[in-house]
C-alpha angles and dihedrals in degrees: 000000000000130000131232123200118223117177107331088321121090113196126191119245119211115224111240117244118224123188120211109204120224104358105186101102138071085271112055088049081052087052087046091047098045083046111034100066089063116099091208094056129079109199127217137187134201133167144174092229142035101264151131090317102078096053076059122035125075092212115033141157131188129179094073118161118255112271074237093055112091083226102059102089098042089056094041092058089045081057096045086046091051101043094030096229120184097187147021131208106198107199098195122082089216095048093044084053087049096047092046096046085047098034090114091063091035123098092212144079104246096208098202135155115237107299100202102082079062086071104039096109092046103061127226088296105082092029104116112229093244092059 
């Protein structure tokens, strides 16, 4: 944390923890790079698997249940109340589907671009709802 001074008060500003999942792969350490360096960011890592990330990331966690797995968003919140994190960049097309489609029983912010373009070639039949 850091504190800023306004007027004669100073008052404490918390970082803001981002989560980058899953965080194995070239761009999630593009993701770490592009983050880490802001005073303001906390950066967090989580994979499946035991993979790159945790060469990189400071803070880094592997052995995650399966988006599949029933398991998988329960553990997910326990992560983001143990580590307080305000936002996740998913970096797989498939995960970010997943998170959006979840982000009312997730903890987090999914920050996310519109995901319906991702489904133009496809037809109305394979949009989620939630899209």
């Amino acid at each position: 944390m850091r504190a800023a001074v306004l007027g004669k008060k100073a008052c404490i500003m918390k970082k803001t923890n981002v989560l980058i999942f899953p965080a194995g792969e070239v761009n999630a350490v593009e993701l770490h790079d592009a983050l880490s360096y802001n005073v303001n960011i906390e950066v967090f890592g989580c994979s499946f698997e035991d993979r790159h990330g945790r060469f990189v990331f400071k803070n880094y966690m592997s052995g995650l249940p399966n988006i599949a797995e029933e398991a998988f968003i329960k553990k997910f919140n326990s992560l983001f109340n143990k580590w307080q994190i305000d936002f996740i960049f998913p970096t797989h097309d498939t995960v970010a589907l997943f998170l959006v489609e979840n982000q009312n029983k997730i903890s987090a912010k999914v920050i996310s671009a519109d995901l319906r373009p991702a489904f133009l070639g496809c037809g109305n039949a394979c949009l989620p709802e939630s899209v």
